[in-house]
Backbone as XML, in Angstrom:
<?xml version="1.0"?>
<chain id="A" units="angstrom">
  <residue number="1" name="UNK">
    <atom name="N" x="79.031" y="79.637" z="84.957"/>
    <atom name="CA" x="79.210" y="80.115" z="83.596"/>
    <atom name="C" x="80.196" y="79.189" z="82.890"/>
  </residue>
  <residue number="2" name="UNK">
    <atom name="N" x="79.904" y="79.009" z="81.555"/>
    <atom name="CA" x="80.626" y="77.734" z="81.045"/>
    <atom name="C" x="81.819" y="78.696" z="80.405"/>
  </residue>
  <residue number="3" name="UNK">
    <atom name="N" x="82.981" y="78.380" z="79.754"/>
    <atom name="CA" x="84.432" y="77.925" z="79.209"/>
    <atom name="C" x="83.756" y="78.238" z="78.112"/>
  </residue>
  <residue number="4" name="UNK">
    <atom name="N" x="83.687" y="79.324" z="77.200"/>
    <atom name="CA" x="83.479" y="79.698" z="75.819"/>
    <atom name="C" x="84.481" y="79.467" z="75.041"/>
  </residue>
  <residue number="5" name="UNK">
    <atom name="N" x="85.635" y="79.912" z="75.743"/>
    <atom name="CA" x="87.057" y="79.372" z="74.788"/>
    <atom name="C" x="87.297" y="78.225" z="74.585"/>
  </residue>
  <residue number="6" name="UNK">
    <atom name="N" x="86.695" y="77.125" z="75.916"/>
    <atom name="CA" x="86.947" y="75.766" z="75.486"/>
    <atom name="C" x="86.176" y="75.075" z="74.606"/>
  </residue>
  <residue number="7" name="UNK">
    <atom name="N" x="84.511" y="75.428" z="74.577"/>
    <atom name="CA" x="83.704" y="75.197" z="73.663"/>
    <atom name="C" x="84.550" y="75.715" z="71.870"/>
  </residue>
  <residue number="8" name="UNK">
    <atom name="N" x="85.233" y="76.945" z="71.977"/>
    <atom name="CA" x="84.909" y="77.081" z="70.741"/>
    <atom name="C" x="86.325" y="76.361" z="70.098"/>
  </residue>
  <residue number="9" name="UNK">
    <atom name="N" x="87.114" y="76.084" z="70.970"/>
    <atom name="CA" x="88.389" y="75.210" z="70.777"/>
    <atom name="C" x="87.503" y="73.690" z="70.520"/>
  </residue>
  <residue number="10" name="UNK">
    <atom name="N" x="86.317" y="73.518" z="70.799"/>
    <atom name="CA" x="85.513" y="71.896" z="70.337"/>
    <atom name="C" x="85.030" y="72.156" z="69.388"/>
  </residue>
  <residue number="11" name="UNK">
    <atom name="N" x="84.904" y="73.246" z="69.419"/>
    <atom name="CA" x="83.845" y="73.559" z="67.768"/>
    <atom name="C" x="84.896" y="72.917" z="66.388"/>
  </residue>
  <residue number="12" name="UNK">
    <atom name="N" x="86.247" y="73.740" z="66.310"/>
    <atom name="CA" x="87.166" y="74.541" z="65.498"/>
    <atom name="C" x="87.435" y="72.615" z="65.251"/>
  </residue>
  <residue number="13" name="UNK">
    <atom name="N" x="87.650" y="71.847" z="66.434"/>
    <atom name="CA" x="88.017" y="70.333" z="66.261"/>
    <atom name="C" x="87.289" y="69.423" z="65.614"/>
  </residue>
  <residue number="14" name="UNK">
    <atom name="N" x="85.508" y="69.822" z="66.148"/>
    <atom name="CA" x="85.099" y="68.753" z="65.338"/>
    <atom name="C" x="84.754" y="69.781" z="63.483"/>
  </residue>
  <residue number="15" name="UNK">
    <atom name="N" x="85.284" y="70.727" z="63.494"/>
    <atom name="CA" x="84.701" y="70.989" z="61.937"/>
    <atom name="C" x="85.810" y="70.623" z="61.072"/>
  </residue>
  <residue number="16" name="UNK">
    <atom name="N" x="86.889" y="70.267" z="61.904"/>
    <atom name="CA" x="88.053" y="69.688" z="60.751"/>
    <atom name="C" x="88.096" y="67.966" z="60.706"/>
  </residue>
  <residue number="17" name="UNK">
    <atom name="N" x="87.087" y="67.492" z="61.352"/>
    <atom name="CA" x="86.530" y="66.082" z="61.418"/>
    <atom name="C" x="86.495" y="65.849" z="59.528"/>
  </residue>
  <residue number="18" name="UNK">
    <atom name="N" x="87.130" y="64.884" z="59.283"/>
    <atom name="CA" x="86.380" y="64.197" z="57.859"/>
    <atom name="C" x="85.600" y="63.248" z="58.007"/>
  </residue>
  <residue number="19" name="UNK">
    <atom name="N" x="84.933" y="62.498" z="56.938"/>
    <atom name="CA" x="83.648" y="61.759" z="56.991"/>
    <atom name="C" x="84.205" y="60.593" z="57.583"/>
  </residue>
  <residue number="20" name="UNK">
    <atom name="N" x="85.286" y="60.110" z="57.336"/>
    <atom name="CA" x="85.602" y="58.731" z="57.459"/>
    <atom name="C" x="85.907" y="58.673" z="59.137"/>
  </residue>
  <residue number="21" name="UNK">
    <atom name="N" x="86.497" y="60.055" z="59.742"/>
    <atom name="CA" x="86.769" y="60.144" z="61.137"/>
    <atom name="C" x="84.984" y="60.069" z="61.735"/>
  </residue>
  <residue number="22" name="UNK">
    <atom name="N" x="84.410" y="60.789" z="61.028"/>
    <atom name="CA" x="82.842" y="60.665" z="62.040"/>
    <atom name="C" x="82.648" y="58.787" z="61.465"/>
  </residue>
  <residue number="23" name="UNK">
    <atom name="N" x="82.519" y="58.633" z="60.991"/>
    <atom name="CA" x="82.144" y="57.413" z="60.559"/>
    <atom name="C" x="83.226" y="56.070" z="61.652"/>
  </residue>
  <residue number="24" name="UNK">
    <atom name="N" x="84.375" y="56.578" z="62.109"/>
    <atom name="CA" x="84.686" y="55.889" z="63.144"/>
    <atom name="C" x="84.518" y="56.291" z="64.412"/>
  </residue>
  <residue number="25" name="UNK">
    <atom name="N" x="84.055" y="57.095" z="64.444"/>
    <atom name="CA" x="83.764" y="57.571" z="65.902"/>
    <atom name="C" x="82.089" y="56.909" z="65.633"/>
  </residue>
  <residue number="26" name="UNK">
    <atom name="N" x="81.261" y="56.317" z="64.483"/>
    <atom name="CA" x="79.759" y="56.367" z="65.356"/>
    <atom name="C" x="80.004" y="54.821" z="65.446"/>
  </residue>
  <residue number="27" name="UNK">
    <atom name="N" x="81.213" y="53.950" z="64.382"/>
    <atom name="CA" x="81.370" y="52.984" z="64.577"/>
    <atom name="C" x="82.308" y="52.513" z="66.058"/>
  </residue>
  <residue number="28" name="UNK">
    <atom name="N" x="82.503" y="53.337" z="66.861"/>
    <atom name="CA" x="83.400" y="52.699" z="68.025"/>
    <atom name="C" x="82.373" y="53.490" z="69.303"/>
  </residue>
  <residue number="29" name="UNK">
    <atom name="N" x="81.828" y="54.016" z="69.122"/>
    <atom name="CA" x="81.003" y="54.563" z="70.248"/>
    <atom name="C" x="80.232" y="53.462" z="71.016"/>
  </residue>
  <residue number="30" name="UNK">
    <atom name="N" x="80.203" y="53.870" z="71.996"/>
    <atom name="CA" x="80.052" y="53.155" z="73.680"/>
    <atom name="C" x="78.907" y="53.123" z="74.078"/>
  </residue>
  <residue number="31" name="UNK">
    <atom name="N" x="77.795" y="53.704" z="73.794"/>
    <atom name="CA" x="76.518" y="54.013" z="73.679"/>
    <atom name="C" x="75.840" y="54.370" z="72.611"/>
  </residue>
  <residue number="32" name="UNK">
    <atom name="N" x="74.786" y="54.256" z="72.470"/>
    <atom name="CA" x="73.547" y="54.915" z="71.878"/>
    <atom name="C" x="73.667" y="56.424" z="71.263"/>
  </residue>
  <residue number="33" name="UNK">
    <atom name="N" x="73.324" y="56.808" z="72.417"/>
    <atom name="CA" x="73.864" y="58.492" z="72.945"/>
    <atom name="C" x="74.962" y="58.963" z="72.584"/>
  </residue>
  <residue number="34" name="UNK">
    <atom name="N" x="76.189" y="58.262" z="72.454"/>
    <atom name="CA" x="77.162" y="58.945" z="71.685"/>
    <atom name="C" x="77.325" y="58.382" z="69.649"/>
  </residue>
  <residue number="35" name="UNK">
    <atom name="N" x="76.526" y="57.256" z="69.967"/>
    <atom name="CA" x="76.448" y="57.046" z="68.474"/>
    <atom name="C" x="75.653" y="58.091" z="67.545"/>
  </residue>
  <residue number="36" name="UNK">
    <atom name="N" x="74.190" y="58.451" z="68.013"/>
    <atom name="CA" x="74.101" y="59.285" z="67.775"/>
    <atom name="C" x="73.985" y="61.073" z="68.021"/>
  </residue>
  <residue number="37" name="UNK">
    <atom name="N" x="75.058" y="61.151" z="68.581"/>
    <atom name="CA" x="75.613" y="62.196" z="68.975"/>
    <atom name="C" x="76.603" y="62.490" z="67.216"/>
  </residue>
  <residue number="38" name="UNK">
    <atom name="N" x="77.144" y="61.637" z="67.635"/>
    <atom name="CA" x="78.316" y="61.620" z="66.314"/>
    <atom name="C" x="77.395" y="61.358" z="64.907"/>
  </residue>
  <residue number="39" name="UNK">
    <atom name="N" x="76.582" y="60.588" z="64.623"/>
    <atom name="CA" x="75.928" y="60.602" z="63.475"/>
    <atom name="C" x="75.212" y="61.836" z="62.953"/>
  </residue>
  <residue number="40" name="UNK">
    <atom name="N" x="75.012" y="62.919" z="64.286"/>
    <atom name="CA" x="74.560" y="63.997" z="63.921"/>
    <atom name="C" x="75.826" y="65.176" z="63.698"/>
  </residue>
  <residue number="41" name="UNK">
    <atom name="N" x="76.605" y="65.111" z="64.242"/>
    <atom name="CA" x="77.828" y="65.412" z="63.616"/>
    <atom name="C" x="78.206" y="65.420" z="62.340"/>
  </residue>
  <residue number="42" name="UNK">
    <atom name="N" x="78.055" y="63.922" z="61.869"/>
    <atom name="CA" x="78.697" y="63.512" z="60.456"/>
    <atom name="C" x="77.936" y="64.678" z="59.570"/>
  </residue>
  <residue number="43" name="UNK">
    <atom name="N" x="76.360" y="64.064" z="60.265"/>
    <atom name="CA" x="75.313" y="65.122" z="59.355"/>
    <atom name="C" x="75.308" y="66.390" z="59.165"/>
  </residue>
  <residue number="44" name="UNK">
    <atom name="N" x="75.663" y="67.162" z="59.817"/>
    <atom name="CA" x="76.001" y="68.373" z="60.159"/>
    <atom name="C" x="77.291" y="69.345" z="59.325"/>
  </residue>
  <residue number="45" name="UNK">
    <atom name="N" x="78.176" y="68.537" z="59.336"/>
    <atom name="CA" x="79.361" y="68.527" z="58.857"/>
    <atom name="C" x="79.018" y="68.097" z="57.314"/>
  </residue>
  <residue number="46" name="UNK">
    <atom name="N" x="78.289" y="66.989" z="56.690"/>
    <atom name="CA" x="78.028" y="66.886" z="55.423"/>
    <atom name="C" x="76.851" y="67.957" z="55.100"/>
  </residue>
  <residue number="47" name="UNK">
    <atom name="N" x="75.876" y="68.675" z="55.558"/>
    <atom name="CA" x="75.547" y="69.563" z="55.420"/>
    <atom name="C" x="75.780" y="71.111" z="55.336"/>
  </residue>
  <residue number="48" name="UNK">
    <atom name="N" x="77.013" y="71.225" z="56.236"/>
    <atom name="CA" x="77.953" y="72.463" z="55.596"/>
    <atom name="C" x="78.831" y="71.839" z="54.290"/>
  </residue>
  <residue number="49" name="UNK">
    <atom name="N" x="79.340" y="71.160" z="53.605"/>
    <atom name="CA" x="80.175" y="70.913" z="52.926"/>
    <atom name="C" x="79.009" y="71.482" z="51.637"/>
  </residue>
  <residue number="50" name="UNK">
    <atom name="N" x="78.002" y="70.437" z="52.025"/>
    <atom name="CA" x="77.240" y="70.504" z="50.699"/>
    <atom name="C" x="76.144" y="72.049" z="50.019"/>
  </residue>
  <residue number="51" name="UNK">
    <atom name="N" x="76.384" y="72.632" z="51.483"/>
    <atom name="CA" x="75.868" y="74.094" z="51.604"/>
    <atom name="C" x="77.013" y="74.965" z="50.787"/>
  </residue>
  <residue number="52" name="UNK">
    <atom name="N" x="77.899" y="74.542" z="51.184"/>
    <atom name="CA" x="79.274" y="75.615" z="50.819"/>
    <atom name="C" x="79.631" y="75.000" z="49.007"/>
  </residue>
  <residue number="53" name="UNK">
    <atom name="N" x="79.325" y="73.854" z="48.238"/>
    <atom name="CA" x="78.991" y="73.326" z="47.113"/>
    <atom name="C" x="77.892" y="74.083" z="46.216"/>
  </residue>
  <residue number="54" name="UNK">
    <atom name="N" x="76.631" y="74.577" z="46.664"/>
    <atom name="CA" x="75.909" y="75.044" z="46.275"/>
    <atom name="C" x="75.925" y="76.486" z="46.388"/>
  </residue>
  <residue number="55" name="UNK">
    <atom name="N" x="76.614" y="77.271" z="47.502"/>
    <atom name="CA" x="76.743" y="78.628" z="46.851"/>
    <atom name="C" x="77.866" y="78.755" z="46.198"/>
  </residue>
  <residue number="56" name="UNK">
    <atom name="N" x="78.449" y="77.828" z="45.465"/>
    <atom name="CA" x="79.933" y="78.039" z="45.263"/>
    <atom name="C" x="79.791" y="77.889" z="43.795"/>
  </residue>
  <residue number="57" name="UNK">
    <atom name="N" x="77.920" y="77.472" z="43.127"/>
    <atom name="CA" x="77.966" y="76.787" z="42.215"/>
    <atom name="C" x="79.097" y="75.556" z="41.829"/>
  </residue>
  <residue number="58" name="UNK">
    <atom name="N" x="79.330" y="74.954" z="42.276"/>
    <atom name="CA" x="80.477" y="73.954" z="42.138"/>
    <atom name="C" x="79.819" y="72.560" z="41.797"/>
  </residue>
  <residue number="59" name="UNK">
    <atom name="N" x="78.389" y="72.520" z="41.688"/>
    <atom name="CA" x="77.872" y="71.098" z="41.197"/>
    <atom name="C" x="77.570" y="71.305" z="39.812"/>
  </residue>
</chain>
């Protein structure tokens, strides 16, 4: 059985990620696999921002 607390202690870390931090993490990544690991991140993360923009009416 996996560490739920530790997962959600990874969660809470990467959602306070800014663009420019994903954007060095896909630029220093060691593989493929973690490049896009992290590019889906970035995406992810610019997709809540821009979710939370649109019910906020804010555009």
């Amino acid at each position: 059985m996996c560490d739920v607390k530790k997962y959600e202690a990874i969660f809470e870390e990467i959602m306070r990620l800014q663009p420019d931090d994903t954007m060095q993490l896909v630029l220093e990544a060691e593989t493929e696999e973690q490049k896009s690991f992290y590019e889906m991140v970035g995406d992810f993360l610019l997709q809540s921002k821009q979710r939370q923009v649109i019910e906020g009416n804010l555009f």
